[in-house]
C-alpha positions as CSV (number, residue, x, y, z in Angstrom):
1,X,18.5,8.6,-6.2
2,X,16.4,10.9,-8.5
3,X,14.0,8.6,-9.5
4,X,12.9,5.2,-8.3
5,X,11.0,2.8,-10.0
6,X,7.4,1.3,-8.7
7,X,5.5,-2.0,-9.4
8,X,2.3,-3.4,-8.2
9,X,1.3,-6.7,-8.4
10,X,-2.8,-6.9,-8.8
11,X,-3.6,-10.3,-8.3
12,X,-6.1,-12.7,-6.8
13,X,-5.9,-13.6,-3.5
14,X,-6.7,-17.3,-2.5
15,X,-8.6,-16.9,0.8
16,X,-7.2,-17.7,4.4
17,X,-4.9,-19.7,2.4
18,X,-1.4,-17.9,3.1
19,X,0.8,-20.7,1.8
20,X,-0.7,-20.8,-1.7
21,X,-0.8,-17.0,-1.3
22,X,3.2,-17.0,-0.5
23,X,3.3,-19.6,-3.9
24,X,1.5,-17.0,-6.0
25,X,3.1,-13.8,-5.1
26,X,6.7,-15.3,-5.9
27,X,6.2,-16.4,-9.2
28,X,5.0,-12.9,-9.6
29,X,7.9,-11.4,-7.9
30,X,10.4,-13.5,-9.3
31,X,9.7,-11.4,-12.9
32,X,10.6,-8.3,-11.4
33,X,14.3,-8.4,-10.6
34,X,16.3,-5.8,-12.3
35,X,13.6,-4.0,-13.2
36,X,12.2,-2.4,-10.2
37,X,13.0,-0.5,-6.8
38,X,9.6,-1.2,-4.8
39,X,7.3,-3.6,-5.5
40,X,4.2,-3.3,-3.5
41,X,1.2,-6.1,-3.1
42,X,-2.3,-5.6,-1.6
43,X,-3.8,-5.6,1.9
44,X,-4.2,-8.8,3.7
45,X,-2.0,-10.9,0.9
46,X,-1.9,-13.9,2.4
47,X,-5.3,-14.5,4.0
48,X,-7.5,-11.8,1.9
49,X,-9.5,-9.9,3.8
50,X,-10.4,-11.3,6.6
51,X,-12.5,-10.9,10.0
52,X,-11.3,-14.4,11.5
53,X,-7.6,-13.3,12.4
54,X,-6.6,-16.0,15.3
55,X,-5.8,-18.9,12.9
56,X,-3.5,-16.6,10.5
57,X,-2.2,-14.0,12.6
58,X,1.8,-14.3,12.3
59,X,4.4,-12.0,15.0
60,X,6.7,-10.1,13.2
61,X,9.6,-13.6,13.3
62,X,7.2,-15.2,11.5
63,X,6.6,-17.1,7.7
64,X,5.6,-14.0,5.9
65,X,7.6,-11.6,7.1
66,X,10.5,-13.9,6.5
67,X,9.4,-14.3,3.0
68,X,9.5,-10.8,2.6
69,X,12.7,-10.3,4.0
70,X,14.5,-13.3,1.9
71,X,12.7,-11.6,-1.8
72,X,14.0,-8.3,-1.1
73,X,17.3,-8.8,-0.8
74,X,17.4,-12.0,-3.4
75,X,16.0,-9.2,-5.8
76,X,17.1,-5.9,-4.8
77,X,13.7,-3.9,-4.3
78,X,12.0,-3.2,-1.2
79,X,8.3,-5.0,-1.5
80,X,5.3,-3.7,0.8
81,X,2.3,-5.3,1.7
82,X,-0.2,-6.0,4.3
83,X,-0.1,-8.8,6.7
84,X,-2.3,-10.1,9.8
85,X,0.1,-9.7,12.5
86,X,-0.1,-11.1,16.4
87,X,1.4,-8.7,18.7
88,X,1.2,-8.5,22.9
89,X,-2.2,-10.1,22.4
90,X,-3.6,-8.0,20.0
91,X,-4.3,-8.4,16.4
92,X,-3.1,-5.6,13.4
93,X,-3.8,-5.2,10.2
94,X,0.0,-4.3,9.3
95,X,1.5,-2.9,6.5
96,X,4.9,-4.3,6.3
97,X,7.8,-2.7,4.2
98,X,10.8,-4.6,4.1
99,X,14.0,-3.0,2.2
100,X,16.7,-5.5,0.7
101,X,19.4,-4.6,3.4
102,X,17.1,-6.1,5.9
103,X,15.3,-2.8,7.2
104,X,12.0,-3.3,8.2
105,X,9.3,-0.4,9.0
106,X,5.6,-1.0,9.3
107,X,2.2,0.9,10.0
108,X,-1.0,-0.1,11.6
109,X,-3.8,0.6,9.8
110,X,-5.5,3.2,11.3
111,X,-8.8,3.6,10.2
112,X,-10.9,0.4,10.6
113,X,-13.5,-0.5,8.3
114,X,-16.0,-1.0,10.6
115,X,-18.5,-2.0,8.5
116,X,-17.3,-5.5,8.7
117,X,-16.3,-5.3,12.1
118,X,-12.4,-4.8,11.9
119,X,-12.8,-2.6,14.3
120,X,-13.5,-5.2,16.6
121,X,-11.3,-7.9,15.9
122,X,-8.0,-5.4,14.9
123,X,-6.6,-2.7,17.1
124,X,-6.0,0.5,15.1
125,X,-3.1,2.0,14.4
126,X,-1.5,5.2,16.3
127,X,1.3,6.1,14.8
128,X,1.8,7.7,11.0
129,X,4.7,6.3,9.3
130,X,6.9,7.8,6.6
131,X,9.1,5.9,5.2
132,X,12.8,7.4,3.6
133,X,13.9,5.3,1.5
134,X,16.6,5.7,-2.0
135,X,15.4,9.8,-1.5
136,X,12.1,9.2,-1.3
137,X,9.6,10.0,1.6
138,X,7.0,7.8,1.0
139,X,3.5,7.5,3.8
140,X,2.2,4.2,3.7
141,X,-1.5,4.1,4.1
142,X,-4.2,1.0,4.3
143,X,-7.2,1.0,2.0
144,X,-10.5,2.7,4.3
145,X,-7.4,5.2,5.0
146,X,-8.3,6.8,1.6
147,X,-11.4,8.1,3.0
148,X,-10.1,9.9,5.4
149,X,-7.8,13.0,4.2
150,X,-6.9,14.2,7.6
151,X,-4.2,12.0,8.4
152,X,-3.0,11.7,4.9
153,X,-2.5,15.6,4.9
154,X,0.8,16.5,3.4
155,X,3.0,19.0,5.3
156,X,5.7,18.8,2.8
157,X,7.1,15.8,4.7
158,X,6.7,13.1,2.3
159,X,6.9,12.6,-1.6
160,X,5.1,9.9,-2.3
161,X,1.6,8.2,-0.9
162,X,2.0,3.4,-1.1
163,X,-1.5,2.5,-0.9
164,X,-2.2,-1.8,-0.4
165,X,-6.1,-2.4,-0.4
166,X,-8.9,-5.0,-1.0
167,X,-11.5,-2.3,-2.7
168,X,-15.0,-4.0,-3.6
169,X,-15.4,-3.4,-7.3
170,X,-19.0,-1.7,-5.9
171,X,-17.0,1.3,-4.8
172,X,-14.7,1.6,-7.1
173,X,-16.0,4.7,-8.7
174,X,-14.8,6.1,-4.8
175,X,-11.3,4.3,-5.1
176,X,-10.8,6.1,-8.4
177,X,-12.2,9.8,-7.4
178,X,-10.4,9.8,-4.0
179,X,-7.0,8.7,-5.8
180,X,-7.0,11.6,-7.9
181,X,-8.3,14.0,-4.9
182,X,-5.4,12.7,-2.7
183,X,-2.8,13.0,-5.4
184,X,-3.6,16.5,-6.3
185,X,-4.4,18.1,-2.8
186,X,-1.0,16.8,-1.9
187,X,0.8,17.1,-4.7
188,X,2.3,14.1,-4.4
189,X,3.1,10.3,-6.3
190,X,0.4,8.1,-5.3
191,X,1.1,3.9,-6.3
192,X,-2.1,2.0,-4.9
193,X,-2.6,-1.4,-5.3
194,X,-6.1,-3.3,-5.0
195,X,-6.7,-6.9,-5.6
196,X,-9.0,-8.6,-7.9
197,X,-11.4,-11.9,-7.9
198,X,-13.9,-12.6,-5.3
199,X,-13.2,-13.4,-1.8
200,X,-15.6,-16.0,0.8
201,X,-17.7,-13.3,1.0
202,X,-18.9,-12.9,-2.0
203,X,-17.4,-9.3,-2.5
204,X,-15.7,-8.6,-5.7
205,X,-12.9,-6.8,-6.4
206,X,-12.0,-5.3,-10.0
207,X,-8.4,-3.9,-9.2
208,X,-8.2,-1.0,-10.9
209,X,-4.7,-0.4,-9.3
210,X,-3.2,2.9,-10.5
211,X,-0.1,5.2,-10.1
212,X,-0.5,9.0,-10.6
213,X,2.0,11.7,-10.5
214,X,1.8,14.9,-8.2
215,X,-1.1,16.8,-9.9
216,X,-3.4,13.7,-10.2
217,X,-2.5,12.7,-14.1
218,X,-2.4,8.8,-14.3
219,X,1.3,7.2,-14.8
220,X,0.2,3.6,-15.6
221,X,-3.8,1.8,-14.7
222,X,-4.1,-1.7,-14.5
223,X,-6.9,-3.5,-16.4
224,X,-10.0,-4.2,-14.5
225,X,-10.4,-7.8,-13.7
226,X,-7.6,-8.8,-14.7
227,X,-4.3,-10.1,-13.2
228,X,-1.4,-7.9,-14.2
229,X,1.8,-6.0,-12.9
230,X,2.0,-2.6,-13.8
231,X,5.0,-0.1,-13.3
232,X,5.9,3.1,-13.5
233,X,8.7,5.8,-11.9
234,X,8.7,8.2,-9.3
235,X,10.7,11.6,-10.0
236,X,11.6,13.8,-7.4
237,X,13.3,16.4,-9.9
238,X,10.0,16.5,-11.6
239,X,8.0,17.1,-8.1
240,X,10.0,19.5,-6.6
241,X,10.2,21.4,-9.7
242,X,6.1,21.1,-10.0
243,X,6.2,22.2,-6.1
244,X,8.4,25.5,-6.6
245,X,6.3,26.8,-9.4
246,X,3.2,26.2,-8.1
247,X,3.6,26.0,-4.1
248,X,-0.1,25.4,-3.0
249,X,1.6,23.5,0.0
250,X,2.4,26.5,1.4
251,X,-1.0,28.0,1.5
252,X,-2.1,24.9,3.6
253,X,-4.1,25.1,6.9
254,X,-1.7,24.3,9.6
255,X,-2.9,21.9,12.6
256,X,-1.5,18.9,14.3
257,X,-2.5,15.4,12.9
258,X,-2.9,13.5,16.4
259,X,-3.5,9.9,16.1
């Protein structure tokens, strides 16, 4: 396929409250068949963000994962999100992409917002993860992972960047900057998703969930606050054109991303 079409679901997350979560999210989902190819929804959807993973950590046979599984293929898209996943003893704060034929592929998040502690109650991640999927070679990536441009380096091996996060609205001026920064160093799509509402903590989140083309123009922006579904469509004619007339990539500095 030549193009493939995106949707993110910005919504509030009910916290450490995965079966209400699971209620919300379909209802959501449900409105998407026939209109969309990947439907992504934000980090930690079942729980929110949380530093208290024993009660809700799920292995990969699991409720959510099944959910996931059972959506795709009722309504043809792959969805992606985040999930608190229990694995040899250790917890992960997983991105989960599930395809409709069943496929699954998954990344750990690798960089840990320490700040809150994840670092010490999730293992990181090791491992970057491209996914190929209808043409598309899309990197999945986990919120804090936008700080960091190392890993997310493009070396001409993927197309697209899927972004799930729970962004403070604080910081948001950051989320937004280091969108357009990521998008345009790597000339590449970029769909990230961010929740909205307030979480236990007290930490609220305004969304601002965006999709931006290759040079770092925006596609389609959610409304701050607010509970919405945006969508918008990846072109790879329109890329690799935009990469062959101005091929920056090439003028890259080469090294090894080791993680």
């Amino acid at each position: 396929m030549s193009k493939i079409k995106v949707s993110l679901i910005q919504s509030n997350i009910f916290w450490e409250n995965p079966s209400k979560n699971l209620i919300n999210f379909e209802e959501k989902i449900v409105s998407l068949k026939g209109k969309s190819d990947i439907v992504l929804l934000p980090e930690m959807f079942t729980t929110g963000f949380t530093m208290n993973p024993k009660p809700f950590a799920e292995p990969m046979s699991g409720t959510t994962v099944s959910w996931m599984l059972k959506h795709s293929a009722v309504n043809n898209f792959a969805i992606g999100g985040s999930v608190v996943i229990s694995e040899n003893n250790k917890f992960y704060n997983r991105f989960i992409f599930v395809e409709p034929n069943g496929n699954i592929k998954f990344y750990n998040k690798h960089h840990l917002f320490s700040i809150t502690g994840e670092n010490k109650e999730y293992t990181a991640g090791n491992k970057r993860v491209i996914v190929n999927y209808n043409g598309f070679r899309l990197l999945l990536q986990v919120c804090y992972d936008l700080r960091f441009p190392v890993s997310m380096r493009n070396k001409n091996d993927y197309d697209a960047i899927l972004l799930v996060a729970n962004w403070p609205e604080r910081r948001n001026d950051a989320w937004k900057k280091l969108l357009y920064a990521r998008a345009m160093e790597n000339q590449c799509y970029i769909a990230a998703v961010n929740r909205v509402g307030e979480d236990k903590n007290k930490v609220t989140h305004s969304g601002d969930s965006m999709i931006l083309d290759y040079a770092g123009r925006e596609l389609t922006v959610a409304k701050p606050f607010a509970e919405e579904i945006i969508n918008s469509t990846f072109d790879i004619k329109l890329l690799e054109d935009a990469k062959t007339k101005f091929p920056a990539w090439k003028d890259s500095d080469n090294f090894d991303i080791k993680m």
